[in-house]
C-alpha positions in Angstrom: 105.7 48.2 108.9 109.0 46.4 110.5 111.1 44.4 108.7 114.2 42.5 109.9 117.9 43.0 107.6 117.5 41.8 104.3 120.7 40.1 103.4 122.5 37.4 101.8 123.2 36.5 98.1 121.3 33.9 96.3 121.0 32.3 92.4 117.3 31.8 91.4 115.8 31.4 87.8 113.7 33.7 85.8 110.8 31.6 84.1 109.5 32.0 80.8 106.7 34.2 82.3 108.6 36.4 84.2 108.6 35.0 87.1 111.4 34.6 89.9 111.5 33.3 93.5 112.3 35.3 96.5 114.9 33.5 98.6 112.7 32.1 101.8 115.7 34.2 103.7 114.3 37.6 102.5 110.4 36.9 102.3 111.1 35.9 105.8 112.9 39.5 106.3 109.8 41.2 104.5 106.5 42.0 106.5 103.6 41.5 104.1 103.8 40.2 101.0 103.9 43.5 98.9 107.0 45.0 97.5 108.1 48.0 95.3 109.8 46.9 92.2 112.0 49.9 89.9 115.2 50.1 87.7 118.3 50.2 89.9 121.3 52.2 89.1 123.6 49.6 87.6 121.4 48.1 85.6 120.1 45.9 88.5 116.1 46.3 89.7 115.6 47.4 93.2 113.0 45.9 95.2 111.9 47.5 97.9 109.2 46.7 100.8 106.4 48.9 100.5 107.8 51.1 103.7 111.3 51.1 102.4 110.1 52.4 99.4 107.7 55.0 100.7 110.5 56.7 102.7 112.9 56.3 99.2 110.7 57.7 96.9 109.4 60.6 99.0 113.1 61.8 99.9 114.1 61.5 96.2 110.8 63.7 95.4 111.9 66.4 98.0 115.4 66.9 96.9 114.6 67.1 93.4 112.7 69.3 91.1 110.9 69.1 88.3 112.0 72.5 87.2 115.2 70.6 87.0 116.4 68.8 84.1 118.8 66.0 86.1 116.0 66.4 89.0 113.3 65.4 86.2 115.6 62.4 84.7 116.2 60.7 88.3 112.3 61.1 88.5 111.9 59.2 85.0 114.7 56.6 85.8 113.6 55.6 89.5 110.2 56.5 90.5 108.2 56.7 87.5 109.0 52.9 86.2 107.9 51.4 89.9 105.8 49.1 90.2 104.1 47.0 93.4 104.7 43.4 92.7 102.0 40.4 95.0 104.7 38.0 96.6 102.5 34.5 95.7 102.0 31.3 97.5 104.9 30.0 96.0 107.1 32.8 97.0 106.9 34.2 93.4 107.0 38.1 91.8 106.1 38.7 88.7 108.7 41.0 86.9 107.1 43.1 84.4 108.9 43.2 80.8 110.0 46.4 80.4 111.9 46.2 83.7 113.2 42.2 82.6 114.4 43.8 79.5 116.6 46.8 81.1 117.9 44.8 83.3 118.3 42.3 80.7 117.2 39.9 82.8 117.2 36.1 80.6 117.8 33.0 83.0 119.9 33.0 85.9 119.7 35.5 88.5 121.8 36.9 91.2 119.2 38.4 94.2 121.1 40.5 96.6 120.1 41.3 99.8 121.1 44.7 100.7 120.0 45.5 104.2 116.8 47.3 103.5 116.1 46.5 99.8 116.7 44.0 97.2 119.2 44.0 94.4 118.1 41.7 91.1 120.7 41.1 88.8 121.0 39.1 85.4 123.5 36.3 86.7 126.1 37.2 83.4 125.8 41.1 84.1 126.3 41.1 87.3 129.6 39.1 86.8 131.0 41.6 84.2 129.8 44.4 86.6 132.6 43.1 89.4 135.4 42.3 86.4 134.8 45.8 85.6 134.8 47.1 88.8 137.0 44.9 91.5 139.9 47.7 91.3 137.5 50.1 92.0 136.1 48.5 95.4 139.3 47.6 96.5 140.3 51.3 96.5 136.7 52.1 98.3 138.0 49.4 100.9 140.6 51.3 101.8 139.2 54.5 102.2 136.3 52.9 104.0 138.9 51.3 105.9 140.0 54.7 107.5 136.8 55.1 109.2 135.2 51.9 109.8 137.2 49.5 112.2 136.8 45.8 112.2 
């Protein structure tokens, strides 16, 4: 499947039911209406389309182990909680609880698009994430700077 660069950064509500819209932006990015939905790393979700996530999940699976104890916990943390989510007529996915509540996911949402997946954040966490971290990227900027001209 081909998809074109998911990106841009968007403000959507979570409904009582779970349910959140997909920018028009990214569905448009997305071919099919099928995507890969799993616990990010900063207590985001990742959402992936279905290619995406085939090419993620299998190159995590080959560098790890399950002979491994760290192997077997990015196992349990990415792959094992993933789950396809139906895009619906309304441009809809439904996000399953357990995954709402780790990413503690209430009204407001911030939806990142990251080139080839989708970042979901709750809109508060997300906020305290870059308070906590601004020094941080500025320092990556300017080591980044060093090899990337602009």
């Amino acid at each position: 499947m081909v998809f074109s660069v998911l990106s841009g950064e968007f403000v959507n509500n979570i409904d009582e039911k779970g349910r959140i819209m997909i920018p028009v932006k990214l569905r448009a990015a997305i071919d099919g209406d099928s995507l890969i939905l799993t616990r990010g790393v900063d207590q985001c979700l990742w959402l992936f389309p279905v290619s995406e996530w085939q090419k993620v999940s299998q190159q995590i699976m080959s560098a790890t182990s399950i002979l491994q104890a760290r192997a077997r916990m990015i196992q349990r943390r990415i792959i094992a909680p993933a789950q396809e989510t139906e895009i619906d007529r309304s441009g809809r996915i439904n996000i399953a609880p357990v995954l709402r509540s780790f990413a503690q996911l209430k009204k407001e949402c911030v939806i990142l698009g990251i080139n080839n997946y989708i970042e979901i954040w709750d809109e508060e966490v997300y906020q305290k994430y870059w308070e906590e971290n601004e020094a941080d990227f500025q320092k990556a900027a300017e080591e980044l700077g060093k090899i990337v001209s602009v």
